[in-house]
NUZA-201624 format. One line per field, with one value per residue (C-alpha): residue number from 1; z, x, y. Coordinates in steps of 0.5 Angstrom, whole numbers. Each point is the difference from the previous one (the first is absolute). Example, Ala and Ser with C-alpha at 12.3 -4.5 7.8 and 13.67 -1.06 7.14 Angstrom:
<pts>
num = (1 2) $
zz = (16 -2) $
xx = (25 2) $
yy = (-9 7) $
</pts>
This chain:
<pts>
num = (1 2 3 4 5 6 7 8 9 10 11 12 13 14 15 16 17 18 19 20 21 22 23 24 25 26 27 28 29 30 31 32 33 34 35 36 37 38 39 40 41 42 43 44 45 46 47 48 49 50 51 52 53 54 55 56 57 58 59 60 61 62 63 64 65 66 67 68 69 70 71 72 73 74 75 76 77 78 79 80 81 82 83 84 85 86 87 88 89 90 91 92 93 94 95 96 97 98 99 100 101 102 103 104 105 106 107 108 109 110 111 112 113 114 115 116 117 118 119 120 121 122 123 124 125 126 127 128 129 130 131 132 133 134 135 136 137 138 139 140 141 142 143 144 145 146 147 148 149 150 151 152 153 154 155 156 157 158 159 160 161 162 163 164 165 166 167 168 169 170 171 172 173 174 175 176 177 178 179 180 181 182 183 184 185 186 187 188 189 190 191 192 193 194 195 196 197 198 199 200 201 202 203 204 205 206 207 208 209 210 211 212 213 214 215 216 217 218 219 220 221 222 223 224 225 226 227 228 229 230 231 232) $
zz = (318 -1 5 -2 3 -1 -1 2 -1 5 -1 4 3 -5 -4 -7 -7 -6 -5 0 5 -1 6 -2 -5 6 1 5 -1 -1 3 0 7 2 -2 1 0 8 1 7 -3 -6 5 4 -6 -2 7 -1 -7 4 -1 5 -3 -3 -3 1 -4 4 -5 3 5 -7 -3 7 0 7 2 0 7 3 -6 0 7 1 -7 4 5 -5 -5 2 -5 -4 0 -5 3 -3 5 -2 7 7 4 -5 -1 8 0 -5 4 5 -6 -5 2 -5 -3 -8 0 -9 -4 -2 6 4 2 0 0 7 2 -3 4 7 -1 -2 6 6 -2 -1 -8 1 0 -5 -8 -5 -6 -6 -5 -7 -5 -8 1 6 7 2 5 4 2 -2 -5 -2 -4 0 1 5 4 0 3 6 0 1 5 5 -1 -1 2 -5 -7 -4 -7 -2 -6 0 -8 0 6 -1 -8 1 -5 2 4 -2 -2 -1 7 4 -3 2 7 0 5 5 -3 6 4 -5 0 -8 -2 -5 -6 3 -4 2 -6 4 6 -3 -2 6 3 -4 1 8 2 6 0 -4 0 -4 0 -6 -2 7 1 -7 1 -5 5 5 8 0 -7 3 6 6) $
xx = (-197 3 4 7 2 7 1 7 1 5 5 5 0 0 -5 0 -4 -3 -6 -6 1 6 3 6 2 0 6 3 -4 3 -3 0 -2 7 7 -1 -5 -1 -7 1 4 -6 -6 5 -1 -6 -2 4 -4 -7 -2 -5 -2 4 -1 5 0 5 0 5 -7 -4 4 1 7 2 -2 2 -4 6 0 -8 -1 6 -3 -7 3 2 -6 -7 0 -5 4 -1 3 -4 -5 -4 -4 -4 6 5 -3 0 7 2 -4 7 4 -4 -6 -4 0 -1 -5 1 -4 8 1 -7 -2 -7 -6 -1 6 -1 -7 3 5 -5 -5 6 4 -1 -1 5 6 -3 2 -3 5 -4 6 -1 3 -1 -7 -1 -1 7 0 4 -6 -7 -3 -4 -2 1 -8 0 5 -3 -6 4 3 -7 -2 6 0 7 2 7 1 6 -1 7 0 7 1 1 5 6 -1 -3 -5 -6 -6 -4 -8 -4 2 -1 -7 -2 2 -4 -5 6 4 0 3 6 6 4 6 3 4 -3 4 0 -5 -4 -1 -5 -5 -1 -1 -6 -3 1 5 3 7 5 6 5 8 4 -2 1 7 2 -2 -5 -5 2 -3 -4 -4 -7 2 -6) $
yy = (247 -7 -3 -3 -6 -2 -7 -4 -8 -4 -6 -2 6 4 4 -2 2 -4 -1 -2 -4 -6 0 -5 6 6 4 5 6 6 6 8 -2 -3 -2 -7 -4 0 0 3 6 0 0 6 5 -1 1 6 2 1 -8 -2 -6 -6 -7 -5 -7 -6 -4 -5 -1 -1 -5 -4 1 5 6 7 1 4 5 1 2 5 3 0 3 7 0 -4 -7 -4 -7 -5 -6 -6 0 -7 0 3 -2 2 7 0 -1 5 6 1 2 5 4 -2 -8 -1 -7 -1 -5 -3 -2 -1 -7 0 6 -4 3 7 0 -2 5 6 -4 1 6 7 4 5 -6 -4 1 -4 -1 -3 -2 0 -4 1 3 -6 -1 -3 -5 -7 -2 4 -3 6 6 7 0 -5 4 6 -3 -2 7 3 -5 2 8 -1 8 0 -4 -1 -1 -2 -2 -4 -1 8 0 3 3 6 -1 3 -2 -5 4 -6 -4 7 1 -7 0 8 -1 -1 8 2 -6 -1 0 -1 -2 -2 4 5 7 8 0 -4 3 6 -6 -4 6 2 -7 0 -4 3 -4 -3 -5 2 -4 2 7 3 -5 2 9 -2 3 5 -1 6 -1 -2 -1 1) $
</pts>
């Protein structure tokens, strides 16, 4: 069965929605889960539904614009959380780490491979998730000047134990997965996690395939898809 992973984005203190990742246009989400957008409350009755596991995106350390550091490990505290926090660097990741049980290291934001060695070189698997961020059918990046194919070169050196394929023009639309980005990181099926307009028609296929985890945002705040379908 396919593991739902529900996934939850933060802004100035709030948890907020968009679409194929244009922060500027973020909102206030409104969740089945809550009666306001108060991620703390969110966090609560997804904990409550049978959640054990969370993603949470602080955009406001993404974008370098303060942080929701409070919010994320009171959340951690209730549900066990992969955070993506615009980690670039060993010693940002290694910062991270008191305040969410595994760290999200994203091709957007990572400064170097360097970097991504010396973080798989000094710190256990099972707290390391590599994210590979997709945009338009590329890798997406600030400072990788790379292919998708020379990624996956790296990804297969470091052994990496967990992958997001996120592919960022499809947040939030809930347009269905993307079959000929999936087929070309298939080598790693089993380690992959995918996000990315994912619907309930979904769930069915990438379980047929392999892959044992998804992140889904929209669909499972909007009631769309209910916690218990393909859930552990």
């Amino acid at each position: 069965m396919v593991k739902i992973v529900p996934v939850m984005d933060l802004m100035n203190g709030m948890a907020v929605s968009g679409k194929s990742g244009n922060r500027n246009t973020y909102s206030p989400l409104n969740s089945v889960f809550g009666s306001d957008s108060d991620p703390i409350a969110i966090s609560n009755s997804l904990k409550m539904s049978g959640i054990n596991e969370l993603y949470l995106a602080d955009l406001d350390l993404i974008e370098k614009q303060g942080n929701n550091l409070d919010k994320v490990k009171m959340i951690n505290t209730m549900i066990p959380t992969m955070l993506d926090c615009g980690v670039s660097t060993f010693e940002s990741f290694k910062f991270f780490l008191d305040f969410a049980h595994k760290i999200i290291v994203a091709s957007e934001t990572l400064e170097s491979i360097d970097e991504l060695y010396k973080i798989f070189d000094n710190i256990g698997k099972q707290r390391i998730v590599v994210s590979v961020d997709i945009k338009d059918n590329e890798l997406y990046s600030n400072n990788l000047d790379m292919s998708i194919n020379e990624f996956k070169k790296v990804l297969l050196e470091i052994e990496a134990h967990e992958i997001i394929l996120l592919d960022i023009s499809s947040v939030g639309t809930e347009k269905g997965i993307n079959m000929e980005l999936i087929n070309k990181f298939s080598e790693f099926r089993e380690n992959l996690i995918l996000g990315g307009g994912v619907t309930k028609e979904n769930l069915a296929d990438i379980d047929k395939i392999g892959i044992k985890k998804v992140l889904i945002g929209s669909a499972i705040h909007n009631g769309k898809i209910s916690i218990k379908e393909g859930l552990y």
